[in-house]
C-alpha positions as CSV (number, residue, x, y, z in Angstrom):
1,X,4.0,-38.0,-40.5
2,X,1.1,-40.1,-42.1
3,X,-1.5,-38.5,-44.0
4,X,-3.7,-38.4,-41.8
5,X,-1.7,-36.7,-38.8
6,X,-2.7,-33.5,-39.1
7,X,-6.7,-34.6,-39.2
8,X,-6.3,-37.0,-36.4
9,X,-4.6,-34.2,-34.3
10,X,-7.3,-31.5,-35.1
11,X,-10.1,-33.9,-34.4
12,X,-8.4,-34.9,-30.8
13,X,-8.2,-31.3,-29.7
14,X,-11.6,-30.7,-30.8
15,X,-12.9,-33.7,-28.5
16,X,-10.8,-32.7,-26.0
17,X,-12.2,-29.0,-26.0
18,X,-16.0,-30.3,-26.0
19,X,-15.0,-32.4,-23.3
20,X,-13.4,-29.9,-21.5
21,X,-16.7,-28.1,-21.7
22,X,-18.7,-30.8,-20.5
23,X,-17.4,-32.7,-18.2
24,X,-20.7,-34.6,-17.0
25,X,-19.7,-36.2,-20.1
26,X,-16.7,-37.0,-20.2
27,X,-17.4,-38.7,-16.7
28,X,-20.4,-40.4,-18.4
29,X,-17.7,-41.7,-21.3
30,X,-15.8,-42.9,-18.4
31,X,-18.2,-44.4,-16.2
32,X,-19.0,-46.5,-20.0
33,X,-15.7,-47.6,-20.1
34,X,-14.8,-49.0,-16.9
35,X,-18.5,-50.7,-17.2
36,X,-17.3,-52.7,-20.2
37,X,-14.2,-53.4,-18.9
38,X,-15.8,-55.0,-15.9
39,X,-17.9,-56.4,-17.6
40,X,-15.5,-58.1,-19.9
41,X,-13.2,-58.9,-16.9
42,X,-16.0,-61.0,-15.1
43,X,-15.7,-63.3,-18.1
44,X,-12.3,-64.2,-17.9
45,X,-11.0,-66.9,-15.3
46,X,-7.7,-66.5,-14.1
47,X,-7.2,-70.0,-13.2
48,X,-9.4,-71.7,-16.3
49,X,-6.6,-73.7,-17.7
50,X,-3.1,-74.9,-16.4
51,X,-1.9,-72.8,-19.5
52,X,-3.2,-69.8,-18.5
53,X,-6.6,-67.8,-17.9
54,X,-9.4,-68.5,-20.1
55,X,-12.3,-66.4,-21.6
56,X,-16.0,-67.1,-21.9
57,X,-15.8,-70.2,-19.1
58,X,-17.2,-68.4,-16.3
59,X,-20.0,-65.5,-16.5
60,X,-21.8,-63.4,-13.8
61,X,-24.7,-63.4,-12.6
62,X,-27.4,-61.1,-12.4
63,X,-26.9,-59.6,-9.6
64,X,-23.5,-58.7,-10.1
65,X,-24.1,-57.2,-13.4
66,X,-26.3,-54.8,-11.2
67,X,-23.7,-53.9,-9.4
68,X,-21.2,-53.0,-11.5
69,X,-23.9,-51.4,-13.2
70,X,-24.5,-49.2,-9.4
71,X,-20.0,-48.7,-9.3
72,X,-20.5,-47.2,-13.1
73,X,-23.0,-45.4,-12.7
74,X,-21.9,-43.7,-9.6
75,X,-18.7,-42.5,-11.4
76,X,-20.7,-39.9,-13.4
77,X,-20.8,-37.9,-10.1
78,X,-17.1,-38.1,-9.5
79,X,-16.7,-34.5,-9.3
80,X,-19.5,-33.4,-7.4
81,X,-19.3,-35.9,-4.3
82,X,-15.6,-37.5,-5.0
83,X,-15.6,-39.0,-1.4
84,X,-18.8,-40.0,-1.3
85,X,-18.2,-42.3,-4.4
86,X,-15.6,-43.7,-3.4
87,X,-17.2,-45.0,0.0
88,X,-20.1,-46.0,-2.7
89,X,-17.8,-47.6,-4.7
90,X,-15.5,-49.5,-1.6
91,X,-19.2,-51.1,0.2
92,X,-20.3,-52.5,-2.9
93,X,-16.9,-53.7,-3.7
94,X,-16.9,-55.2,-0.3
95,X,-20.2,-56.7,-0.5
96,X,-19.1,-58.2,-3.6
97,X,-16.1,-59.9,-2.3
98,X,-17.8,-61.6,1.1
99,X,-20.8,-62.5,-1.2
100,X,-19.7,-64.0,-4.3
101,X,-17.0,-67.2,-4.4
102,X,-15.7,-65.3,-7.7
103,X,-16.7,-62.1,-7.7
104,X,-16.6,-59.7,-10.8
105,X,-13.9,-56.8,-10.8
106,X,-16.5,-54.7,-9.4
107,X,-13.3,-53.0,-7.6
108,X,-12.5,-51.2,-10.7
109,X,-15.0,-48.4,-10.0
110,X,-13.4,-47.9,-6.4
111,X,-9.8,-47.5,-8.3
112,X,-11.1,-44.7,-10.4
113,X,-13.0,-43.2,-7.4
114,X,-9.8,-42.8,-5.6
115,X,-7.6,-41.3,-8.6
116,X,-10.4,-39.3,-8.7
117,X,-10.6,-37.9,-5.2
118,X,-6.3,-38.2,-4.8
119,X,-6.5,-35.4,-7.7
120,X,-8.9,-33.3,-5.9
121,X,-7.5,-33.1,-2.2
122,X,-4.5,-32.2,-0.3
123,X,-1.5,-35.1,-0.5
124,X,-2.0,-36.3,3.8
125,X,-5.3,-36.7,2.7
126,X,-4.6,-38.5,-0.3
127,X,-2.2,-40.9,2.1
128,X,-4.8,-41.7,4.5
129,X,-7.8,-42.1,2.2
130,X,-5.6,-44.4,-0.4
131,X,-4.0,-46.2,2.9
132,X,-7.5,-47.1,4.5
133,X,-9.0,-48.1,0.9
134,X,-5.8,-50.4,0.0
135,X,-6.2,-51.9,3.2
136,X,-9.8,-52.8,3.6
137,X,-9.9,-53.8,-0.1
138,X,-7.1,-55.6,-0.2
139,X,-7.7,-57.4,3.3
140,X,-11.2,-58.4,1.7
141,X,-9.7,-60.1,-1.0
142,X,-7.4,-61.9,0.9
143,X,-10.0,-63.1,3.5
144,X,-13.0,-64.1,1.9
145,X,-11.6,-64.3,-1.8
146,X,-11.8,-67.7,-3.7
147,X,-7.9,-67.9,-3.8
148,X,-5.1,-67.9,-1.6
149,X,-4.4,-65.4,0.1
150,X,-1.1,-64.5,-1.6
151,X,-2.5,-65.0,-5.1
152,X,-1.4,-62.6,-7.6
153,X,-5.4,-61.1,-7.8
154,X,-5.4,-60.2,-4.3
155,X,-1.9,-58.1,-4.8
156,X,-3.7,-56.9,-7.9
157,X,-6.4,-55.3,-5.8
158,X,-3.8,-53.9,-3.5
159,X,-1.2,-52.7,-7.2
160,X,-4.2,-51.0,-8.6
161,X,-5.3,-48.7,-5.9
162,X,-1.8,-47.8,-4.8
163,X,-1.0,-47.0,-8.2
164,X,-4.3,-44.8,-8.2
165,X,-3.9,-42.9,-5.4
166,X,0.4,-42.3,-6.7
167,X,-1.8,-41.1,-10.3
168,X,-4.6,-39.0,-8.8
169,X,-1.8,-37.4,-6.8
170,X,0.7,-36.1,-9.8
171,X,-2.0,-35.3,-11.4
172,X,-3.0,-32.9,-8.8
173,X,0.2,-31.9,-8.0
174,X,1.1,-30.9,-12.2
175,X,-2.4,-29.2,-12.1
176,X,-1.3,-26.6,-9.4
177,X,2.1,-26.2,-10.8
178,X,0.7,-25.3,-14.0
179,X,-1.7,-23.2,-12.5
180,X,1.0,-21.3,-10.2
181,X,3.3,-20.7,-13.7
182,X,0.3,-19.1,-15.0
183,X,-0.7,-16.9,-12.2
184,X,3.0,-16.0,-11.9
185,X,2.8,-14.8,-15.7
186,X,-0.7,-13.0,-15.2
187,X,1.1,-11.1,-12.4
188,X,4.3,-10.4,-14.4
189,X,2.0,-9.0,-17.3
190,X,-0.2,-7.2,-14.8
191,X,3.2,-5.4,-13.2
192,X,4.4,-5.0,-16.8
193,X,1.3,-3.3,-17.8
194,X,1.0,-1.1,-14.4
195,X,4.7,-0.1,-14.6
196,X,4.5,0.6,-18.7
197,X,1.5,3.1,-17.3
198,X,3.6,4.3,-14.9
199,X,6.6,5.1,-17.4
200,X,3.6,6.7,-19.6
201,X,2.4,9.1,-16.9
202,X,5.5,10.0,-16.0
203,X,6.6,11.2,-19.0
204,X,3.3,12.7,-19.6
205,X,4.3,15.0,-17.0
206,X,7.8,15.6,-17.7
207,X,7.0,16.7,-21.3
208,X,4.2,19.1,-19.4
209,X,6.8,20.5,-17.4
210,X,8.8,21.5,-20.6
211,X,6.4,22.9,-22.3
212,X,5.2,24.9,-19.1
213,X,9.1,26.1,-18.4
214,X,9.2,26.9,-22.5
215,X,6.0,28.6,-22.8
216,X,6.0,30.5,-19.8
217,X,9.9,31.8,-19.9
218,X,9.4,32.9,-23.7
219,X,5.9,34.0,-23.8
220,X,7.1,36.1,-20.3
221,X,10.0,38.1,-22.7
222,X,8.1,38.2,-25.9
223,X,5.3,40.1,-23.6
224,X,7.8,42.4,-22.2
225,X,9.6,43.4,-25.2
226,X,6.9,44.0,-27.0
227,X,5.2,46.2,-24.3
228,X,8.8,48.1,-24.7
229,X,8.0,48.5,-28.7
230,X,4.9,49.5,-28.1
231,X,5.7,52.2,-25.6
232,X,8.7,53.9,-27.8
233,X,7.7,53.1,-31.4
234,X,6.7,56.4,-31.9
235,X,9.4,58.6,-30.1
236,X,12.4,56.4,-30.4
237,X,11.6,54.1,-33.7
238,X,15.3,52.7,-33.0
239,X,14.8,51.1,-29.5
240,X,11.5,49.7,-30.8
241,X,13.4,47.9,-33.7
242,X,15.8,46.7,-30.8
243,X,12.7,45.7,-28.8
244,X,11.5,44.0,-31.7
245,X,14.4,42.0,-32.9
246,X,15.1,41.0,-29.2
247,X,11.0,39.5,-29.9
248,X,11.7,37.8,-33.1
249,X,14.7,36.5,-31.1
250,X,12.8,35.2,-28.0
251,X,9.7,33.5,-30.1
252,X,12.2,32.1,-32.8
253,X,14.0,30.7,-29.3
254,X,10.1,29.1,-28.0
255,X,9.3,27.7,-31.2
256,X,12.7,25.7,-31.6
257,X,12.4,24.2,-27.9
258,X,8.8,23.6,-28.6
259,X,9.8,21.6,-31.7
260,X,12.5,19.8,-29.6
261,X,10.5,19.0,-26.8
262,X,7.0,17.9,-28.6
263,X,9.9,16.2,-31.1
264,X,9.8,13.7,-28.4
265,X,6.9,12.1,-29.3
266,X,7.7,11.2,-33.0
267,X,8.9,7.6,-33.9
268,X,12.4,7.0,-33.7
269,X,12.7,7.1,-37.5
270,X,11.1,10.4,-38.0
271,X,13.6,12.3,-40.4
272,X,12.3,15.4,-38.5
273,X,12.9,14.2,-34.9
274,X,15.5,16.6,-32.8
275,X,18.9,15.5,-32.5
276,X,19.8,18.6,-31.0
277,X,21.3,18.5,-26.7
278,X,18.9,19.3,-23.8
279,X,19.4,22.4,-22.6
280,X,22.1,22.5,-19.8
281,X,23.9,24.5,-18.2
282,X,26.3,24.4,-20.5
283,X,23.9,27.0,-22.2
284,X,23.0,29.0,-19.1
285,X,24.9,32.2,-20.4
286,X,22.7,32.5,-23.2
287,X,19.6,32.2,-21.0
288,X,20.3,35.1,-18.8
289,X,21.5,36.8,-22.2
290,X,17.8,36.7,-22.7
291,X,16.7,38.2,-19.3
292,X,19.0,40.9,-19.9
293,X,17.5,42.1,-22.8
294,X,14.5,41.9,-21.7
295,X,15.0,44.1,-19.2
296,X,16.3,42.2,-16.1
297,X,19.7,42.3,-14.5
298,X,21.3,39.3,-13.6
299,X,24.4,38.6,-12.4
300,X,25.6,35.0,-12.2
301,X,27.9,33.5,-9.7
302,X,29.5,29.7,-10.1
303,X,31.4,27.2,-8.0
304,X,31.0,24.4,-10.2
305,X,33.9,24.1,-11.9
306,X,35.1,20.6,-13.9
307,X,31.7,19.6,-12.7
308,X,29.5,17.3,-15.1
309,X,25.9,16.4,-14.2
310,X,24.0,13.6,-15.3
311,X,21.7,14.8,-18.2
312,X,18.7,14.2,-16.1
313,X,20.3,16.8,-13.8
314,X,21.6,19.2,-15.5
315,X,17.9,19.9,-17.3
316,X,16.7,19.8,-14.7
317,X,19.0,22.5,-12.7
318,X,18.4,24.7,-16.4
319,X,14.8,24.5,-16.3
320,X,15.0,25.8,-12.4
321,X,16.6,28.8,-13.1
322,X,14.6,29.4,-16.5
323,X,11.1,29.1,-14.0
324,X,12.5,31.2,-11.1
325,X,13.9,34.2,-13.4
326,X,10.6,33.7,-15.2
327,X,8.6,34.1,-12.2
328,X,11.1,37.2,-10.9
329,X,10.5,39.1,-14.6
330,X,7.0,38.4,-14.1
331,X,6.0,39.1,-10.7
332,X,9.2,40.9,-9.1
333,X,8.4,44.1,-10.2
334,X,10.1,46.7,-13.1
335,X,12.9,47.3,-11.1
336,X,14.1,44.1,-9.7
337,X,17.3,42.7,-9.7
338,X,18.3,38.7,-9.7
339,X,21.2,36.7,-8.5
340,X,21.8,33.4,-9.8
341,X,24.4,30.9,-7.8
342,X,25.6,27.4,-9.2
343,X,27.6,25.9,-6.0
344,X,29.1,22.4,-5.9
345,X,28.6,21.0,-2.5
346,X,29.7,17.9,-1.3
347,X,27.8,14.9,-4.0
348,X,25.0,17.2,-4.2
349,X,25.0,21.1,-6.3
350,X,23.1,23.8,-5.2
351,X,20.8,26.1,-7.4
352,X,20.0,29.7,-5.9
353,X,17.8,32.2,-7.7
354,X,17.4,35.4,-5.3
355,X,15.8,38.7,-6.1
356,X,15.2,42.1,-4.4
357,X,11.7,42.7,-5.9
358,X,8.3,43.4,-4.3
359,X,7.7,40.7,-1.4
360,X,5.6,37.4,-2.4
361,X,3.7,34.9,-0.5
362,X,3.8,31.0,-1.6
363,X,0.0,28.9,-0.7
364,X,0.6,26.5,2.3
365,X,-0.2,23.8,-0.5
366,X,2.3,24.8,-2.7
367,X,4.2,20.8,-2.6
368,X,0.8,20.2,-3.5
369,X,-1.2,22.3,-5.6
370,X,0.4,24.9,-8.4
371,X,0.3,28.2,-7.1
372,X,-2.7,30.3,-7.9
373,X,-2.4,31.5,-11.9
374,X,0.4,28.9,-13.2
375,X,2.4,25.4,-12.3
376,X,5.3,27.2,-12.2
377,X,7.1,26.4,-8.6
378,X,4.7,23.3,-8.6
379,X,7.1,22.3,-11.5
380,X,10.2,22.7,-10.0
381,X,9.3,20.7,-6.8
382,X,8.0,17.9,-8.7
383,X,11.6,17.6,-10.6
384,X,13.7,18.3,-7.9
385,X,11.9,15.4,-6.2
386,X,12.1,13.0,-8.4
387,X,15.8,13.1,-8.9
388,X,15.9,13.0,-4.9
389,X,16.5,16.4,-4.1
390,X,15.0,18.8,-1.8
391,X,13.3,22.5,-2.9
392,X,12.7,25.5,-0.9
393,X,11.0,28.6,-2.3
394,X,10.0,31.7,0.3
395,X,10.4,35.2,0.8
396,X,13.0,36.6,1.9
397,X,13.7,39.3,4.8
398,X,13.5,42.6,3.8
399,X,12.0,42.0,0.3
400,X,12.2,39.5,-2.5
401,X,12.4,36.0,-3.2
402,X,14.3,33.4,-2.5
403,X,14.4,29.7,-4.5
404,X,16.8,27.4,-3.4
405,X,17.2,23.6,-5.1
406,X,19.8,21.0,-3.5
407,X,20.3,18.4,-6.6
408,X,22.6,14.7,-6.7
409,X,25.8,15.2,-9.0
410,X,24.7,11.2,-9.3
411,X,22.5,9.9,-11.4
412,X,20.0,7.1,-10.2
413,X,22.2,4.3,-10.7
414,X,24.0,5.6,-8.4
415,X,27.1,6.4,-11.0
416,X,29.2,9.4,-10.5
417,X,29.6,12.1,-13.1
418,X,32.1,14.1,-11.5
C-alpha cells in the first residue's frame, strides 16, 4: 500500500458520506459530468479519417449545445420525477436525431435517465420502459441518422441503453437484498432482546418464588416456636430452651437458603457463590423434621421409588409441599394434622398435601391473583404451570384442605429421568 492509501481512502468515504447526505448534489455532479462528456463527444467524428475517428474536425452548433445543456440539466431531478426525465430526456434526443445530419450524443442524458428509473421500479417495469426506449432510440438512429443503418453508432445507441436498464436493475435488485439482510438482523436483535427480557422476568419471578417459599415456611416455625418459649419460659425453663433451640435451628435454616437462593445473582466467579444442591426431595425428611417440631404432625407416604426428577422438578415438587405445610401450620388450626403423599403415576408424579384442620375457602381468582394476605398458592400454580403440570387446591369434605400437583418425570426437552 502506497503512502498515501490510507488518506485517499478516508477522504473517499468522507465524499461519499456528504454525498450521501446530499444527494441534489451528487445529481448536480452527475448532471456536470455527462454535460462534458457530451460535450466533448460532439467534437469527435467517427468517420473523420480512414484511420480512424478524429477530434476537433466537427463542432456543434448552438443549438445543440442548448440542448444538451436542457438533457443535463434535467438530470439534477432524477430522483424526484425519474420517469418524467427520462421522457424529457428521449424527445429531445429524438428531436435531435430527425433535426441534425450529425447530431451530438445528446442521447447520453436518456441512458442515465433510464439507469436511473430501472433502479427505482419494479423489474416488468424496468423491461417495458428500457424495451420501448431502446426501440424508439435506436429506430431513430437508424432512420434519420447520417450513417447506415447498421453502423456501429446506431448499435451503440441500442448497447448503451440495454446495458443501462441491465445496471439500473442490479443495482436495484442489491439495494433490496441488502436491505432485507438488515431488516432480517434488526428482527433477530429485536427477538434476541425481547426473549433475553423474557429470560430476565422469568427468573425474576422464580427467585421471588424462593424467597416467598423460604421466608414464609421459616418465618411460619420461628413464630411458632417462639410463641411456645414464650408461653412456658417461666414454668417449664426446659421446654423453652427446646423451643428455642428448635428457633435458632429454623432461622439458621432461612438464612442459609436465603444466601443460596439470592447467591444466584452473584457473578460466576464470586468466591462466595453457593455450590450447595437445590433442595429436593431427596431432603424432604428433614423438612417435615421441621414441622414436627414445631408442632405439626406429619406423616409421609411415598410411591416413588428408583424415581429421579429433573432438577427443575424436583424443586419444584419440594417447594410445594414446603408452601402447603406452611399454609396448614399457619392457618389449619393448633390441632391439625397433615398427610403428605409422593405417588409415581404413569410419566407424570403426583404431590398430595391433605389436612384435617378448620375448613378454608380459596378466591375464585386464585389462578390469578395471590390469595388475600400472601402469594403462597399463587406460587405453586405458577410453577406447576410452567413445567406443564396441572394444580388443584380446595377444601375438602368434612373439614380441611386439600392441595394436589400432577408434575412431568421429563424435563422440557423432553428427556426421561427415570
Amino acid at each position: 500500500m502506497t503512502p498515501t492509501g490510507p488518506a485517499t481512502g478516508t477522504l473517499y468515504a468522507r465524499l461519499r458520506d456528504w454525498f450521501r447526505a446530499h444527494p441534489l448534489a451528487f445529481d448536480a455532479t452527475i448532471a456536470a459530468g455527462a454535460l462534458v462528456a457530451m460535450i466533448a463527444g460532439s467534437f469527435t467524428d467517427p468517420h473523420g479519417s480512414p484511420d480512424g475517428p478524429t477530434f476537433g474536425d466537427h463542432s456543434p452548433d448552438v443549438w445543440s449545445v442548448l440542448i444538451m445543456i436542457a438533457g443535463a440539466a434535467a438530470l439534477v431531478m432524477r430522483r424526484r420525477s425519474p420517469f418524467a426525465v427520462l421522457a424529457f430526456t428521449v424527445t429531445i434526443s429524438l428531436f435531435e436525431l430527425v433535426n441534425d445530419n450529425r447530431p451530438a450524443p445528446i442521447a447520453m442524458s436518456a441512458v442515465v435517465a433510464l439507469y436511473t428509473v430501472a433502479s427505482r421500479t419494479d423489474r416488468p417495469t424496468t423491461w417495458r420502459v428500457g424495451l420501448v426506449t431502446m426501440a424508439v432510440l435506436t429506430a431513430a438512429a437508424m432512420v434519420f441518422g447520417p450513417t447506415h443503418w447498421y453502423a456501429q453508432e446506431n448499435l451503440g445507441v441500442f448497447a448503451w441503453t440495454g446495458m443501462a436498464a441491465a445496471a439500473g436493475d442490479a443495482v436495484r435488485s442489491r439495494r433490496a437484498f441488502v436491505d432485507a439482510i438488515r431488516e432480517r438482523a434488526e428482527r433477530a436483535e429485536r427477538t434476541r432482546e425481547e426473549e433475553a427480557g423474557r429470560r430476565v422476568a422469568e427468573e425474576r419471578l422464580r427467585i421471588a418464588r424462593d424467597l416467598h417459599d423460604v421466608v414464609a415456611h421459616h418465618i411460619a416455625l420461628v413464630n411458632v416456636q417462639a410463641g411456645v418459649a414464650a408461653h412456658v419460659m417461666d414454668k417449664r425453663p426446659d421446654q423453652a430452651k427446646e423451643a428455642l433451640a428448635h428457633v435458632r435451628e429454623a432461622s439458621r435454616s432461612a438464612l442459609d437458603e436465603l444466601r443460596a437462593t439470592v447467591g444466584l445473582l452473584r457473578q460466576s466467579g464470586d468466591p462466595e457463590a453457593p455450590t450447595e444442591p437445590a433442595p429436593g426431595l431427596a431432603v424432604l425428611d428433614g423438612l417435615l423434621d421441621s414441622f414436627r417440631k414445631a408442632g405439626l404432625p406429619v406423616a409421609l407416604a411415598r410411591a416413588d421409588e428408583g424415581l429421579t426428577l429433573p432438577a427443575t422438578v424436583d424443586l419444584a415438587a419440594y417447594r410445594i409441599v414446603q408452601e402447603a405445610l406452611t399454609n396448614v401450620r399457619k392457618h389449619a388450626g393448633p390441632d391439625a394434622k397433615a398427610e403428605v403423599s409422593i405417588v409415581r403415576v404413569g410419566r407424570t408424579v403426583e404431590i398430595t398435601v391433605l389436612d384435617n384442620g378448620t375448613p378454608r375457602t380459596v378466591p375464585p381468582q386464585a389462578s390469578e391473583q395471590p390469595p388475600v394476605g400472601g402469594h403462597g398458592l399463587l406460587g405453586m400454580r405458577e410453577r406447576v404451570g410452567a413445567l406443564g403440570g396441572t394444580l388443584t387446591a380446595a377444601p375438602r369434605y368434612g373439614g380441611g384442605f386439600r392441595v394436589q400437583a400432577i408434575l412431568p418425570v421429563t424435563s422440557r426437552t423432553g428427556e426421561d429421568r427415570t
